[in-house]
KOLLO-628267 format. One record per residue: residue number from 1; x, y, z of N, C-alpha, C in turn. Coordinates in steps of 0.2 Angstrom, whole numbers. Example, Ala and Ser with C-alpha at 12.3 -4.5 7.8 and 13.67 -1.06 7.14 Angstrom:
// KOLLO-628267
PT   num     n.x     n.y     n.z    ca.x    ca.y    ca.z     c.x     c.y     c.z
PT     1      66     -28      39      62     -22      39      66     -16      39
PT     2      64     -11      35      68      -5      36      64       0      39
//
This chain:
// KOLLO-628267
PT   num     n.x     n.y     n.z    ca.x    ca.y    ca.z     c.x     c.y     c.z
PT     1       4      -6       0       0       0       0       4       6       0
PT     2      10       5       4      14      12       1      15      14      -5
PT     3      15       9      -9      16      13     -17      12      17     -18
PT     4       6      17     -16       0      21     -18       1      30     -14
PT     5       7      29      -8       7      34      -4       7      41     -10
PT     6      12      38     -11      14      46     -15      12      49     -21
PT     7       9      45     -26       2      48     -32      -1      50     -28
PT     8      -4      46     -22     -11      49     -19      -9      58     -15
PT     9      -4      58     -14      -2      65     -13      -1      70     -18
PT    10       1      69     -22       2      72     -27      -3      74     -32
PT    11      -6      66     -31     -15      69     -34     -19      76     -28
PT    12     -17      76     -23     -21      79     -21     -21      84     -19
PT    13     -11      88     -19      -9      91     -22     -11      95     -27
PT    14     -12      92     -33     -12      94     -39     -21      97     -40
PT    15     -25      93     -37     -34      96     -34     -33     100     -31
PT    16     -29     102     -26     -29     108     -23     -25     115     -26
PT    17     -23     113     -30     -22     120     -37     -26     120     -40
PT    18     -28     115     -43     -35     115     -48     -40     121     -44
PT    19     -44     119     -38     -47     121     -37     -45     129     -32
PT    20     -41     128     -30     -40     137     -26     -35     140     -32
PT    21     -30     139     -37     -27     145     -38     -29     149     -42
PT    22     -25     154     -42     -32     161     -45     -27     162     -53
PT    23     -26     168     -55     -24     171     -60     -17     166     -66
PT    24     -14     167     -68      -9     165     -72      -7     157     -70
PT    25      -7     156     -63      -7     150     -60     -11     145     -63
PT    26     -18     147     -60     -24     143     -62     -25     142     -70
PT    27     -21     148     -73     -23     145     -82     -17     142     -83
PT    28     -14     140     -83      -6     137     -81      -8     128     -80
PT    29     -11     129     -73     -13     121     -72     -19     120     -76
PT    30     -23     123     -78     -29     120     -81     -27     118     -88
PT    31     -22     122     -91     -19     121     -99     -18     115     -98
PT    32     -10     114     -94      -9     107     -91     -13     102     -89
PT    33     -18     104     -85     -25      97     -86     -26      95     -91
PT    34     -29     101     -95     -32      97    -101     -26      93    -107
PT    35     -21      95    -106     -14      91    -110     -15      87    -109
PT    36     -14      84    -100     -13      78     -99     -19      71     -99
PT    37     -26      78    -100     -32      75    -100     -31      71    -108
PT    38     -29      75    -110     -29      74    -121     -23      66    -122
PT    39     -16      68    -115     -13      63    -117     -17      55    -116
PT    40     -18      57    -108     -21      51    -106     -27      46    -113
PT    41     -32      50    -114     -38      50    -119     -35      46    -125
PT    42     -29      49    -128     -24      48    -134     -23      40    -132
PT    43     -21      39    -127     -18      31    -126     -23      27    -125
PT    44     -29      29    -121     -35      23    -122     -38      23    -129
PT    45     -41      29    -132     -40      29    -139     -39      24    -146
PT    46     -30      25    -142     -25      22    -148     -24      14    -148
PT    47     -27      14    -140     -26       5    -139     -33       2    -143
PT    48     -38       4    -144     -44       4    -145     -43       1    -155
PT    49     -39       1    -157     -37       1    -164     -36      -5    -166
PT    50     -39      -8    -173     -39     -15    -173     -31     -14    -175
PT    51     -27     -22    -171     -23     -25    -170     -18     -22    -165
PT    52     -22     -17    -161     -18     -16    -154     -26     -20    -147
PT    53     -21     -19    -143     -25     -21    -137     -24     -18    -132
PT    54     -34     -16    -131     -36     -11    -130     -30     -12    -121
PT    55     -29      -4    -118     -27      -4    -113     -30      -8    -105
PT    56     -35     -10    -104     -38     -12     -98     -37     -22    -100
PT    57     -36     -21    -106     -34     -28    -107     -26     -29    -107
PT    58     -21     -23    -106     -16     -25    -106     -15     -25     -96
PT    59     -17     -22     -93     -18     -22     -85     -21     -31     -83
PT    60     -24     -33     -87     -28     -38     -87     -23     -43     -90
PT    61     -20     -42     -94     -11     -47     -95     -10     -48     -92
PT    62      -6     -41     -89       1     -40     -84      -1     -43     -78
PT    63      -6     -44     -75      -9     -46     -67     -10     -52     -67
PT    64     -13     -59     -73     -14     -64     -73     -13     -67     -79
PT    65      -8     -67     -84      -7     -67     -91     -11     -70     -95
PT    66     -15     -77     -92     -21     -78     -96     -27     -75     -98
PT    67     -29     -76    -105     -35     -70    -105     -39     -76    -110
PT    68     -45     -77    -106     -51     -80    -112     -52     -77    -116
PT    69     -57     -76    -124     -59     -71    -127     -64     -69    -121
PT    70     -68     -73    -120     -74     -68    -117     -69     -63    -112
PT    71     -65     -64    -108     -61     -59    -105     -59     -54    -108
PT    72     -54     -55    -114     -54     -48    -118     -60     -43    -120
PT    73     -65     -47    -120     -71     -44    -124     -73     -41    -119
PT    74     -75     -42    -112     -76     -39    -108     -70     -31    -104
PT    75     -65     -36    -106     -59     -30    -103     -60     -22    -110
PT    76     -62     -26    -117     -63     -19    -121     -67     -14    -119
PT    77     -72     -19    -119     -78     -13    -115     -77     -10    -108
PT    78     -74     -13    -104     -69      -9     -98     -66      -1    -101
PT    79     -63      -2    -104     -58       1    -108     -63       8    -113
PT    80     -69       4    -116     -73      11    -120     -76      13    -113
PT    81     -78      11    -108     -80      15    -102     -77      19    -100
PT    82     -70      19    -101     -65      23     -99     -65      28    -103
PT    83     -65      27    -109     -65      33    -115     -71      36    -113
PT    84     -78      34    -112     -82      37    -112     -81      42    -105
PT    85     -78      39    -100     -79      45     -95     -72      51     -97
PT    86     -69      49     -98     -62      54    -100     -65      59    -107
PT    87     -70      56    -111     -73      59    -117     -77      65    -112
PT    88     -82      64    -106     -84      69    -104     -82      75     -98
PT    89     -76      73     -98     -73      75     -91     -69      82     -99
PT    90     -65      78    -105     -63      82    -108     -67      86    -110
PT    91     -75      86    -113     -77      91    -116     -78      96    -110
PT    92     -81      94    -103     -81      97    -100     -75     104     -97
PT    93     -69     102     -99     -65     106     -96     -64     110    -102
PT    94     -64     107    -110     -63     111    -115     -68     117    -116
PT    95     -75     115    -111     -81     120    -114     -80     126    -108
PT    96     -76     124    -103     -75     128     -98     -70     134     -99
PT    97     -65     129    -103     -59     133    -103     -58     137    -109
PT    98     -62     135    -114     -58     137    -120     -66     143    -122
PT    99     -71     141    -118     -77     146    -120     -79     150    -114
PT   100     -76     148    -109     -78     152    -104     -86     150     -99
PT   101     -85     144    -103     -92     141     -99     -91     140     -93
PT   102     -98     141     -89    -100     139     -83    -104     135     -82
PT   103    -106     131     -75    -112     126     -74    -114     130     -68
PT   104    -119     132     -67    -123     135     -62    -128     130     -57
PT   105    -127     127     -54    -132     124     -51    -132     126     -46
PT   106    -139     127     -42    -143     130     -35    -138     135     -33
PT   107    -135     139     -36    -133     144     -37    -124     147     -35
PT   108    -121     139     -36    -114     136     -34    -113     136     -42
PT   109    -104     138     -43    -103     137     -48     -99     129     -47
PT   110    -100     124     -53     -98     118     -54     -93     118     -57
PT   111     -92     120     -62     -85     121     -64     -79     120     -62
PT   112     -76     123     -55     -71     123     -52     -69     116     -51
PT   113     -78     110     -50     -75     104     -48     -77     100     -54
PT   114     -75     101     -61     -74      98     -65     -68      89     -62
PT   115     -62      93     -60     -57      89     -56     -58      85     -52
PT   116     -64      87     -48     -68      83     -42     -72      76     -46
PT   117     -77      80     -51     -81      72     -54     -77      67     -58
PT   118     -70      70     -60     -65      65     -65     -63      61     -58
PT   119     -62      63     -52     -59      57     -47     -65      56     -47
PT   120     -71      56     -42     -77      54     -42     -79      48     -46
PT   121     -79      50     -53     -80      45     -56     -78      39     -60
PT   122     -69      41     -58     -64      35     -59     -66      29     -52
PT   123     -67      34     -47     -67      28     -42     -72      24     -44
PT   124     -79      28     -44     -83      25     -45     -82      18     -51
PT   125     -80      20     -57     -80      15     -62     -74       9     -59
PT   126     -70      12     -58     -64       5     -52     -68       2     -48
PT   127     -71       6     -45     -75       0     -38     -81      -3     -41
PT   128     -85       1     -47     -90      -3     -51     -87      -9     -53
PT   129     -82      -9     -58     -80     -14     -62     -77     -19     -58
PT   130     -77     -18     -55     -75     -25     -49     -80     -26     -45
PT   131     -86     -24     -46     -90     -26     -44     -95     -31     -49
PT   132     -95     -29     -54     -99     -30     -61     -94     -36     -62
PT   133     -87     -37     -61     -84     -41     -66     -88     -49     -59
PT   134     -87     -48     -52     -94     -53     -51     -97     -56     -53
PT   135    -101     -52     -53    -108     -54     -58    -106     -55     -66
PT   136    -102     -55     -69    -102     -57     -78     -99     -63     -75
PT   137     -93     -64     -72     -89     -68     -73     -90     -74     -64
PT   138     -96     -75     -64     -97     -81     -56     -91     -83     -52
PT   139     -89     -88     -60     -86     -95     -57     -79     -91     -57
PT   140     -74     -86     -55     -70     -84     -57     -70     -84     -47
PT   141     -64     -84     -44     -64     -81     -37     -65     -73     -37
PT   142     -69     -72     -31     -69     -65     -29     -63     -62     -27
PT   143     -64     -55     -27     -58     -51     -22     -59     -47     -20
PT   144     -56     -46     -15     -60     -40     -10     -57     -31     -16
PT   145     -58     -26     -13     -55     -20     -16     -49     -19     -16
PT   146     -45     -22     -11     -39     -20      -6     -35     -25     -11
PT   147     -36     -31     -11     -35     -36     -16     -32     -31     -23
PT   148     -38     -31     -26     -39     -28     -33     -34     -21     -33
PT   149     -33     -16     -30     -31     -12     -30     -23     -14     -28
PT   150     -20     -18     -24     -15     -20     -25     -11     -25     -29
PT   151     -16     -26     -32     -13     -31     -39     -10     -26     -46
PT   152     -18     -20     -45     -17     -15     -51     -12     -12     -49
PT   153     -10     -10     -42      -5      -5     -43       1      -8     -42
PT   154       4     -16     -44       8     -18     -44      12     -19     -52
PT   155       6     -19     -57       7     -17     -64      12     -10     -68
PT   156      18     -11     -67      21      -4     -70      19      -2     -74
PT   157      18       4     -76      14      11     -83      22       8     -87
PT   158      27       7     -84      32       6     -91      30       0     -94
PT   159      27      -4     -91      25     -10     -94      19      -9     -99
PT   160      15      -7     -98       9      -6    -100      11      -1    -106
PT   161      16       6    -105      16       8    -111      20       5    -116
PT   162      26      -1    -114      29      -6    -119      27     -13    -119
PT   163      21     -11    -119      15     -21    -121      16     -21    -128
PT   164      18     -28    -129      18     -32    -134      16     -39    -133
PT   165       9     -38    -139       5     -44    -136       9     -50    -138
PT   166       7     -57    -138       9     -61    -138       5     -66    -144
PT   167       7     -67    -148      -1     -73    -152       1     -79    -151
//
């Protein structure tokens, strides 16, 4: 669990400029969000390509190297749920940022926590999908969160960016 220590600082770090800093700073990080929001998008995207493999199935390698079809088929669809929330996490900061838009609900600006519903909603689909893969896959052993989570972050990002499948 200590590897987790230090992202998870830095992730929270980096939420706390998001949402307080003012002038030159605040367009400074929020440029750089949307960069890195574009990078990330770019690599789920690209894995998405016929004769690459999709990203959620390279984590799905790396951690048990067998994969049934129905497991890769399931892990693609992992993978466009990912796209689909990073598709609107990016419009939302591109309509904010680049037009000036606002969300006004009950009379709170939303905007500021664009950053907030991209972690919100990461969690949420991590702890979904380990919930749901249950329920698709019965006969497979459970694992608790703790399990799950220390397995993925056991997976190196240099691995996963230098995958080469196997036939």
């Amino acid at each position: 669990m200590k590897t987790l220590f230090f992202p998870a600082l830095v992730l929270t770090a980096i939420l706390g400029i998001l949402l307080f800093a003012d002038g030159w700073l605040r367009y400074s990080v929020q440029t750089a969000s949307i960069l890195l929001f574009l990078f990330i998008y770019g690599l789920f995207i690209q894995s998405l390509r016929p004769g690459q493999t999709p990203l959620i199935t390279r984590y799905a390698i790396l951690m048990q190297a067998e994969l049934t079809q129905r497991d890769r088929h399931y892990t693609r669809g992992v993978t466009w749920a990912w796209v689909i929330l990073l598709s609107l996490i990016l419009l939302a900061k591109l309509w904010s940022g680049l037009f000036d838009g606002r969300w006004i609900l009950l009379g709170h600006d939303l905007t500021d926590y664009i950053e907030v519903g991209f972690f919100l909603g990461s969690t949420a689909l991590f702890v979904g999908e380990l919930y749901l893969r249950r329920w698709v896959f019965p006969e497979k052993p459970p694992e608790t969160l703790l399990q799950f989570i220390g397995k993925t972050s056991q997976v190196s990002l240099k691995d996963i960016w230098q995958f080469k499948p196997t036939k």
